[in-house]
N, C-alpha and C positions, 0 to 999 in steps of 0.2 A: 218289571224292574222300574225304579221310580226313578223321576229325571235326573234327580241331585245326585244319587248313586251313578246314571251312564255316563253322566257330565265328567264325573271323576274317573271313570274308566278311560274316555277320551282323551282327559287331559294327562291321565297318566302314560297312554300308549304315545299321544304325542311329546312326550318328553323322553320316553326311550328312541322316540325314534329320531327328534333332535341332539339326540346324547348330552342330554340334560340329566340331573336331576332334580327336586321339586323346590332346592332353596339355588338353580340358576348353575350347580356346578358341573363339571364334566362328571356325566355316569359312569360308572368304571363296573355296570354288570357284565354278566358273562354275556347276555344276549352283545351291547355294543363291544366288549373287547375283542369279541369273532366277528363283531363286521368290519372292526377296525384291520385286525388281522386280513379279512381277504382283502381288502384295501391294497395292502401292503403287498398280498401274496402277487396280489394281479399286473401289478405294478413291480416286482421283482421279477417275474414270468416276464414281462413285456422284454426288459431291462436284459435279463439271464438269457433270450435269444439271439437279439446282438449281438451279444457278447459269444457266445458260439457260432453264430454268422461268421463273425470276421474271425473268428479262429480257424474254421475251416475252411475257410476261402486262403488265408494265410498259408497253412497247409499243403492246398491244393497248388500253387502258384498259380503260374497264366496268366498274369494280370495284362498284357499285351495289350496299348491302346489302340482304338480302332475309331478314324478317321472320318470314315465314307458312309454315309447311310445307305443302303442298301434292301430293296424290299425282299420279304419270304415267304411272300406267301399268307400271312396269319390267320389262323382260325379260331373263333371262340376253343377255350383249350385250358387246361390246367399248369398250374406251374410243374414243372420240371427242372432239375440235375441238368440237362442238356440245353435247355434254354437258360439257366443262370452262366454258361459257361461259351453261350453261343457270341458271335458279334453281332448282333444288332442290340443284345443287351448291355455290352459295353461300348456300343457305338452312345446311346442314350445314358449310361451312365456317365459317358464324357461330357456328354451337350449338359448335365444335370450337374457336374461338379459331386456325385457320389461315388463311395465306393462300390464296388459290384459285389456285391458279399453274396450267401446263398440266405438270401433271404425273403421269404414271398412278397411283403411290402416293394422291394427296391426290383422285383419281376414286376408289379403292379403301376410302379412309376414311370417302367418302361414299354410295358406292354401297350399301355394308353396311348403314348405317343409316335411308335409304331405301327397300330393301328390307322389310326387319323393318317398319318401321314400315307400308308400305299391305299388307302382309300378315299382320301380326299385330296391330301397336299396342303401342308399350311404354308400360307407366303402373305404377304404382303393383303391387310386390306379382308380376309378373311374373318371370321365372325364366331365366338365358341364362348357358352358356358360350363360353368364346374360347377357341378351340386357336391355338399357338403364336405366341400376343398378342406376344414381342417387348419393346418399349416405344409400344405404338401406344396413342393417347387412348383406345380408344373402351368400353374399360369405365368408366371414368371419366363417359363422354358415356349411356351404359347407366343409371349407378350414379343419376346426377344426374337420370334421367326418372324415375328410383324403381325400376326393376329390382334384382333382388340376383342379382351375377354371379361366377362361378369362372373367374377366370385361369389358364390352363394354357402350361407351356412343357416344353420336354425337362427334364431333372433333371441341373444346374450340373456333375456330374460325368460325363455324357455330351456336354457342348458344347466342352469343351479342344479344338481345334485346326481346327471345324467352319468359325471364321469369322465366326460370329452375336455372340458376345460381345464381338469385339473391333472389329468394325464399329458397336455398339450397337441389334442384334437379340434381345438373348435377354432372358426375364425374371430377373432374380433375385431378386428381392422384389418385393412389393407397392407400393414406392416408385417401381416402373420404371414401373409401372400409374394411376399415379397424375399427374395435370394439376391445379394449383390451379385453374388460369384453370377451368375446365369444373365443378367441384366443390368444396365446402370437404371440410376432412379428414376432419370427424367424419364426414358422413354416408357416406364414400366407406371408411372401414373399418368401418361399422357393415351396408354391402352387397353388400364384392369380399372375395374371399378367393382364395387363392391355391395354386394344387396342379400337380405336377408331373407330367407326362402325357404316355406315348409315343405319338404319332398313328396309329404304326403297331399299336398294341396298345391298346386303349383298356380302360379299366376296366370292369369289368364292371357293378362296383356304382354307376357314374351313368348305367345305362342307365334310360328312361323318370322321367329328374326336372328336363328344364328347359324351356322354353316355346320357344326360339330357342338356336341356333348360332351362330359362326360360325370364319371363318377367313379371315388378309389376307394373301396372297400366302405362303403356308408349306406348302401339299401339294406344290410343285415343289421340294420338299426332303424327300424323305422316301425317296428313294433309286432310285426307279426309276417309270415313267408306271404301272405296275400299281398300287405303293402307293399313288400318289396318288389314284388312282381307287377303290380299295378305301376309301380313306379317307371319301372323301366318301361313301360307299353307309355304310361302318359310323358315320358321323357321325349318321348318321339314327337310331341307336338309345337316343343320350340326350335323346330328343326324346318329349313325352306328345306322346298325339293331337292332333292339329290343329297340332304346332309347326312352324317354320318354321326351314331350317336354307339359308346364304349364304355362299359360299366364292369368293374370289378367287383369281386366279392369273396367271402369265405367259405368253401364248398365240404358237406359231410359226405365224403365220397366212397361210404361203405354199405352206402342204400339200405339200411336197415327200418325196420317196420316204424321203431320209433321217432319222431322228427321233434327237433328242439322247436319249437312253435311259442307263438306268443309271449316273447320274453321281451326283452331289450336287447339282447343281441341272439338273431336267430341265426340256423344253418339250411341251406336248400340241397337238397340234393339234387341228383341229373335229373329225375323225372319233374322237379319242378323246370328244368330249364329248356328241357322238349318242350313240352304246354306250352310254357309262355312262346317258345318258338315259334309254333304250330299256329300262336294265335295271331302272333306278330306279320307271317307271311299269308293267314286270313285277309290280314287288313292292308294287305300289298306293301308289305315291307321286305326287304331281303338279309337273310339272315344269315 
């Protein structure tokens, strides 16, 4: 094939995939008006769950507030019916200013900080990062027990086109991190701070200086089920002795032969989470 022919191949695939056309206008072929569409779809699915979250929690009643935190025990564990309906997930829906709907994100907001808490105790003076926090409360819900916390996300000029930014996933300031209802201002910039952080590379220089981890539904985006699991084993290393590190994620829990792998948003099943288990109490961690 001769250059000036591939050249124009190039530049034509790169203007479908700009959703150009070649005099600069929006494309309106079939290939872009189907990526437009899932666009749309993926982001109506997100939208269309909420919205039957809080219908069936409506529903269901029971909204009973619950005061007192209280430990149960937790074990790495799937979301359940019985734990959205439990108290310690509306004891942390209250600390969070959400509603308890049945919804596995607002299990996820709460399960982190039940965690942390009967396994380490955040108070006063404590020390915790969040890997790709997003716009999720819970440095905020951290900052306001008296922990001083580092928000981390990708860095704004690797997120263009990923889908996090424009869904309202990614952080870009410290203001995405931030919930009045949970915390006032001063004290919430006087103990979050803010840094940009590849999960898959992690820095060197925060290794051994924070008391707790964590991470809410973001290692099934890190490009493939290896990363994701390397992640969580290198998460352990900004962690002093005794810390406590809590990661959530999306589980395909029908163990079937085939595995979503290598995508931008993968799914692990349980055999990936024994392994990593298995490797993690190798290396004398407790799981």
């Amino acid at each position: 094939m001769r250059r000036s022919k591939f050249n124009k191949l190039v530049n034509h695939a790169l203007a479908e995939a700009l959703q150009l056309s070649h005099d600069g206008k929006p494309n309106l072929g079939a290939l872009n008006r189907a990526l437009c569409d899932l666009k749309a779809m993926r982001l109506n699915i997100k939208n269309f769950g909420y919205i039957l979250a809080r219908q069936m929690k409506a529903e269901a009643g029971n909204t009973n507030e619950v005061t007192t935190f209280e430990p149960v025990g937790l074990k790495s564990k799937p979301t359940t019916q019985q734990d959205m309906e439990s108290d310690w997930v509306k004891y942390w829906c209250g600390q969070l200013h959400i509603e308890p709907i049945y919804h596995r994100k607002i299990w996820e907001l709460c399960y982190v900080p039940q965690a942390i808490q009967e396994n380490l105790g955040i108070k006063e003076g404590v020390s915790g990062i969040g890997f790709g926090c997003g716009e999720e409360p819970l440095a905020s819900l951290f900052a306001s027990m008296g922990a001083h916390i580092t928000v981390t996300d990708l860095d704004p000029e690797r997120v263009a086109g990923m889908g996090w930014a424009e869904t309202n996933q990614h952080t870009d300031g410290l203001d995405s991190a931030y919930y009045d209802k949970v915390i006032d201002r001063a004290t919430f910039e006087k103990r979050v701070n803010l840094r940009y952080v590849d999960m898959n590379n992690i820095d060197a220089d925060l290794n051994g200086k924070y008391d707790f981890c964590w991470s809410v539904c973001a290692l099934e985006h890190l490009g493939s089920i290896h990363n994701g699991l390397e992640f969580i084993r290198n998460s352990l290393k900004v962690l002093k002795p005794g810390g406590v590190a809590v990661h959530t994620t999306e589980l395909n829990y029908t163990n079937e032969p085939e595995v979503l792998d290598n995508w931008p948003t993968v799914l692990f099943q349980e055999a990936h989470f024994r392994l990593v288990a298995e490797q993690m109490r190798a290396d004398g961690y407790t799981v």
